[in-house]
N, C-alpha and C positions, 0 to 999 in steps of 0.2 A: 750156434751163432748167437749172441747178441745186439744189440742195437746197432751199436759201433759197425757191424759186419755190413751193413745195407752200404758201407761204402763201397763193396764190393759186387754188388746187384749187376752192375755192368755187366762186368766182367764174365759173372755164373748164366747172368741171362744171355752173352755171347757163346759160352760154351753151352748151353741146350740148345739155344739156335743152329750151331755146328751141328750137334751130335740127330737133331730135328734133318737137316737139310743132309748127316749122313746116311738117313733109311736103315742103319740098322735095326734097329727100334720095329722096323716094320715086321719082321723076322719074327714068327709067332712062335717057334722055339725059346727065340729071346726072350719074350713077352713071358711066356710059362715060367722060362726059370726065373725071371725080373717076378712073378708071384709068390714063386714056391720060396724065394728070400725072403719077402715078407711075410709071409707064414712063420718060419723058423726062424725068422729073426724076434717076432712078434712072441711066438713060445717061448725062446729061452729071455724075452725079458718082460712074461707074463707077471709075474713078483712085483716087480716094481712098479709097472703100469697101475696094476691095481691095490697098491699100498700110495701111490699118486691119487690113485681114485678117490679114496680111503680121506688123504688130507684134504685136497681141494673140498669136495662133496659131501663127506660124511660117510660113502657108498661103502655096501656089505661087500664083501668077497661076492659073494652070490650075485647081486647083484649088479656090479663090478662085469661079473664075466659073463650074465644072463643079457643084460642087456648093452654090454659094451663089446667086449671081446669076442664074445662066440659070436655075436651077428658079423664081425667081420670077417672071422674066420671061415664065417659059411658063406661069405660072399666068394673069400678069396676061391676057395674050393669050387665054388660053382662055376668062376670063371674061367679054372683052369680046364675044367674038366669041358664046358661048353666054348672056349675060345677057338678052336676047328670048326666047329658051326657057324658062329659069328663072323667067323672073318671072310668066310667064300666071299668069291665071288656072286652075283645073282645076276640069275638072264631075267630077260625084259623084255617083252614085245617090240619087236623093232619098227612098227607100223605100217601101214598101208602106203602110205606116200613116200619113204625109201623101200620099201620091196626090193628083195630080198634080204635086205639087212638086219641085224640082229642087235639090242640093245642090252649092257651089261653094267651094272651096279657095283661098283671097287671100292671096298671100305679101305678108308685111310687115315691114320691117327692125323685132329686138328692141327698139331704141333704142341704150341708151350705152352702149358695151363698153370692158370694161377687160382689155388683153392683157399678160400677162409673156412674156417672152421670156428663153431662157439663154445661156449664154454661148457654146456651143460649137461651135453654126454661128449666131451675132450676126443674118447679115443675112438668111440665109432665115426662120430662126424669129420672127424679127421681122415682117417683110414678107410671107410667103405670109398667116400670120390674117389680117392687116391686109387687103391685096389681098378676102379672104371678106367682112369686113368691110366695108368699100368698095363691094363688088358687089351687098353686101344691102341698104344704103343707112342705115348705123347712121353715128352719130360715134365714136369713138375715140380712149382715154389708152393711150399703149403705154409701158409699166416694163420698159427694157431692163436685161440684167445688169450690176451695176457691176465684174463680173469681165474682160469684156471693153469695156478703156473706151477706146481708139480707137474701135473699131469704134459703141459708145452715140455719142461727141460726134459722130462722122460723121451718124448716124442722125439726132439732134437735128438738125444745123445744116440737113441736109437734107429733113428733112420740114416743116420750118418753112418753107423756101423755098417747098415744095409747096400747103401747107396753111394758114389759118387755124385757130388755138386753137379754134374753137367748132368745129371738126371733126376735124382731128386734132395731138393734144397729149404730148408727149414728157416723162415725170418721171425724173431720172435718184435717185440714190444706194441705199443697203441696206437694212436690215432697218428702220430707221423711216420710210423712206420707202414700203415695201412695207405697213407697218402705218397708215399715214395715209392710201392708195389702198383698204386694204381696208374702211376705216371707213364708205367712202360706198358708199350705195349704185346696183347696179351692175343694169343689165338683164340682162348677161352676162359673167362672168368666164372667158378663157380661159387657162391656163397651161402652161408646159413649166416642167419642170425635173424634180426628186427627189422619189421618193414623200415626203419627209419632210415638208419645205414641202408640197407639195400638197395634205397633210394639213392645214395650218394654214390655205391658202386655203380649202378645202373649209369647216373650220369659219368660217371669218371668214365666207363666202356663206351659209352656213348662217341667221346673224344676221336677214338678210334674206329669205332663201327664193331665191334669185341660183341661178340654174343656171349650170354649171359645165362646162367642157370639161379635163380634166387629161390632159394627156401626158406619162408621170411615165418609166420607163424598167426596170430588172430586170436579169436576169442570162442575155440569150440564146442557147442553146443551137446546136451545130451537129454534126451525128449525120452520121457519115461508116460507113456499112454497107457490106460487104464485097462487093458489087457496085459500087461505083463509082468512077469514073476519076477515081484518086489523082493527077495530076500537073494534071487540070483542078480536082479538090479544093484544092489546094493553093495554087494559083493567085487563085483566089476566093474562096478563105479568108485569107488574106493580106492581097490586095489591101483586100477590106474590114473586117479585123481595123486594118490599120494606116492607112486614112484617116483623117485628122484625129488622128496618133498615136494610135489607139485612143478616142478623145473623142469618140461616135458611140452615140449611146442606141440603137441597133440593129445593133450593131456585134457580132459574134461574141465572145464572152462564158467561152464555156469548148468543149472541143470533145469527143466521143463517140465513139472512134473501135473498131471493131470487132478484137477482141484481136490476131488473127493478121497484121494490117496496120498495128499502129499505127507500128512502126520506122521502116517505108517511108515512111509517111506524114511523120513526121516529119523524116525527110531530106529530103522531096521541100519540105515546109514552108521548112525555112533554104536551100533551092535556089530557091525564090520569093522570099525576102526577097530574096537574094542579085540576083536580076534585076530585083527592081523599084526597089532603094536601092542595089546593091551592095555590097559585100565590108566598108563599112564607113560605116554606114548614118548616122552621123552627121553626115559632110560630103555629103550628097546634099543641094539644093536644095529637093528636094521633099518633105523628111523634115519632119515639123511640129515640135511642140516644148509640153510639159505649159504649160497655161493661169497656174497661178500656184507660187509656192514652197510654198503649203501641199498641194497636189494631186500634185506633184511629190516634197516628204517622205512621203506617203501610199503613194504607188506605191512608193520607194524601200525602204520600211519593211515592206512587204507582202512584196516581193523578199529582203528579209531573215530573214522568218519561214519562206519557204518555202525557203530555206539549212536554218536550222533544224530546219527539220522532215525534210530530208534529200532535198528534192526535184532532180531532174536539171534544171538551166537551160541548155538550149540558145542560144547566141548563135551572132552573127557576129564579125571579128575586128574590131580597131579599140577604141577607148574605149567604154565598154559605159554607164557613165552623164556628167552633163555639168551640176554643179548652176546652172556661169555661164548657159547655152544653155534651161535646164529641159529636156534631152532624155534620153530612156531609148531603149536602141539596143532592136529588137524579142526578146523572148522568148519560146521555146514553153516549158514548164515539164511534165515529164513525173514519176511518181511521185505523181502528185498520187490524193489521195480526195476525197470528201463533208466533212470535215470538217476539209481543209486553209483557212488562212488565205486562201490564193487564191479560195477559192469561199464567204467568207461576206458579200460584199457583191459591186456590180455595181463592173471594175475601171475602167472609164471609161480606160484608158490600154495601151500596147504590149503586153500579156501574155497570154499564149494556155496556159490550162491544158488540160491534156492525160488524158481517163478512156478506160480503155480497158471494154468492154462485151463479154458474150458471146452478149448472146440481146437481140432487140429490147423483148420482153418489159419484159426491166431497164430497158431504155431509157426506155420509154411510163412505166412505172410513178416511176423515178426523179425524171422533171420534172415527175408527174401533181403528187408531193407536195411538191413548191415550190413559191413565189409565182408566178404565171402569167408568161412573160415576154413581154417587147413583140414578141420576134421570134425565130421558128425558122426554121433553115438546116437541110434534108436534103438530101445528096446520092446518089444513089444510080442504080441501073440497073432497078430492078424494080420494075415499074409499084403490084404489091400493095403492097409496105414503102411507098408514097408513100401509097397509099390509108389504112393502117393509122397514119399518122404523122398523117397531114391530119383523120383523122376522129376520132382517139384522145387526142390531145395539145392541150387547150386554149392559145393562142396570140394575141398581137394580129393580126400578118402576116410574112409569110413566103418564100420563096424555094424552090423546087425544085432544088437545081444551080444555086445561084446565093446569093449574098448583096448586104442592101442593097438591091437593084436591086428591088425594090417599091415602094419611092418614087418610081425615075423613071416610072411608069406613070402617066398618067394619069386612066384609067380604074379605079384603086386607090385606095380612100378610106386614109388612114392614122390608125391610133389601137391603143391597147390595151385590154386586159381585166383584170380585177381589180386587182390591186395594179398593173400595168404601166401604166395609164388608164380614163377614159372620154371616150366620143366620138371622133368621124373628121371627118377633116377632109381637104384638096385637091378643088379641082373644085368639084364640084356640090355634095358632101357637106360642105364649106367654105361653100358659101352655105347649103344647108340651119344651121346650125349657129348663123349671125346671123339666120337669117328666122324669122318664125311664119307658119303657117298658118292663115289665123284659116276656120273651118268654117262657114258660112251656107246655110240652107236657103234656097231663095226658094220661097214657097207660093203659090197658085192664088189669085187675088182671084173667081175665077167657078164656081169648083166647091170647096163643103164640105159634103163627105161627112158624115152626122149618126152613123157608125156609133161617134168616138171622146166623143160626148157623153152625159152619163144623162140617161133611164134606160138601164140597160146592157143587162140581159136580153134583150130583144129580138137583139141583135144579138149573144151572148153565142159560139153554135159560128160564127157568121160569123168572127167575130175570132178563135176561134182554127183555123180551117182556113189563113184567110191568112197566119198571125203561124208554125205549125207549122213 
């Protein structure tokens, strides 16, 4: 589809609503083999997706199907194999005030979901809702980014192979096409991207009363305390600082580092780039590359300010930026405060600003008074500073000694908190998210009790001995 197609919205969102209001959809055979198509549809046109990946991003093979492809893949998989679990029904105490009656839980797909999807991982962000959607047995309009448009026209040509329109339907372009998606109305609107738009979907659902799932993103923190093993720090800081050049809404954001270690730290940091890109990180194959020229002046501009301001930019050697390539060689930026250019928005790109801290104290308090963000990174060796991080420091999720790597969990719903998001999603917590639970008592056709009928008195301390 193309732009021109949204003259046809009507129409596609008449026929999901038909095929919604026919229940077949409900039919968890259906649902299974509506997965196992996008598995096999998704494998024979792995090539291309990730030669899409390739142009938009920069992205290695590897990386490509490390963090794009196979996480959906193992979504898809999970749900097929746990969708018989999910979908029971569940009994419920049917309570004391209907006695003998029985209370039961009927998951049922929301209806018609409308998902946006960003640019910066295209085909998981895309694909895992979808797959949720899918397994809860809704229809689906997925509005990919038209920032990454390989990767969109991929998605298009391929989901259409997969799917019929009246179940899932592809709208491609920008801001008026996002405006003519939000106009109808929507069982459930899921979104990624920037709190700012989010804000705007949020009102546009509003219109309607459209619950909402926003996965918006923030500025997250990584608190490196004076117990822990700086050269494993370093390493996992890095590593997930610069996937996806920095273009990772939960990507290491700014870092925390306890005063009398911060030097080290920082050597041990350009000693990490230095092994995972090499001495000159630009010609590494596996080095990505900023999404478009205006994201790329953004970053570059930023780097500029913080010249300005008088900050230390550590690099490696080599060509440091690349405007034909959109590439920025990795920076840690040390000098930095609260109220440098570098820390007033989230940098989505290679830059690693650098606070040094002398009491945890500062630290808790520090990010208590910021907007909440999607994800905190503690490393450390002391079981208490974990306790007091984890229970003190509101957060979406998070990492011990590790970053990133709470998405590959499984058993880890993903989402934020206040301005970072609402709702979670992967797994179960992905189908919970397109299901309703519709709540039905079933009551006794041979016993009714006369205690909830008047006159009341009579039965007045009955009722409340059992009700206490």
């Amino acid at each position: 589809m193309n732009l021109s197609h949204l003259e046809n919205l009507d129409s596609i969102w008449e026929q999901q609503r038909s095929v919604v209001y026919s229940g077949r959809l409900r039919d968890i055979h259906v649902r299974r083999e509506r997965l196992d198509v996008l598995y096999r549809t998704m494998k024979k046109w792995e090539p291309q997706l990730l030669e899409a990946l390739k142009i938009d991003l920069g992205k290695s093979a590897f990386e490509g199907y490390s963090t794009e492809l196979g996480m959906v893949y193992r979504e898809i998989r999970e749900a097929i194999r746990e969708l018989p679990k999910w979908s029971r029904c569940r009994r419920a105490a049917g309570g004391i005030a209907a006695f003998p009656a029985k209370g039961v839980r009927i998951p049922e797909p929301v209806g018609q979901v409308l998902i946006f999807s960003p640019w910066n991982y295209p085909v998981q962000l895309s694909l895992a809702p979808l797959t949720a959607a899918l397994a809860a047995g809704c229809t689906c309009v997925l509005k990919p980014s038209r920032y990454s448009e390989a990767v969109s026209r991929v998605l298009e040509s391929m989901l259409a192979e997969a799917f019929p329109e009246e179940e899932v339907a592809v709208f491609q372009g920008g801001a008026r096409a996002n405006q003519v998606l939000l106009e109808k109305k929507w069982d459930h609107i899921f979104f990624t991207g920037s709190p700012a738009v989010g804000r705007v979907v949020m009102e546009a659902a509003s219109h309607h009363l459209t619950p909402v799932t926003l996965e918006l993103g923030g500025k997250s923190p990584v608190i490196v305390d004076k117990t822990a093993n700086l050269e494993l720090a370093a390493r996992r800081i890095m590593w997930g600082k610069l996937l996806n050049s920095g273009q990772t809404c939960v990507a290491p954001d700014y870092l925390l580092v306890y005063r009398p270690r911060m030097e080290e730290l920082i050597e041990k940091l350009m000693k990490a780039v230095d092994k995972l890109y090499g001495f000159e990180p630009l010609e590494s194959p596996d080095y990505g590359r900023i999404i478009n020229q205006k994201h790329y002046e953004r970053l570059t501009g930023l780097l500029a300010s913080a010249r300005e301001e008088g900050c230390t930019l550590y690099t490696l050697a080599g060509k440091q930026e690349d405007p034909e390539t959109r590439q920025i060689s990795p920076v840690v930026a040390a000098g930095v405060n609260w109220d440098s250019a570098l820390m007033g928005e989230e940098l989505f790109g290679p830059i690693l600003p650098v606070i040094p801290f002398d009491t945890l104290d500062e630290v808790i308090e520090s990010i208590r008074e910021r907007p909440t963000p999607l994800a905190l990174y503690l490393f450390t060796s002391s079981r208490e500073n974990a306790r007091r991080v984890l229970r003190e420091v509101p957060f979406g999720g998070g990492c011990v000694n590790d970053t990133i790597m709470h998405l590959t969990a499984p058993g880890l719903p993903f989402g934020g908190l206040g301005e970072s998001g609402m709702g979670q999603y992967h797994g179960k917590a992905g189908f919970d998210v397109f299901t309703h639970y519709k709540s039905v008592l079933l009551a006794s056709r041979r016993l009714d009790l006369p205690v909830r009928y008047a006159p009341y008195g009579k039965f007045e301390k009955l009722t409340r001995f059992l009700m206490k």
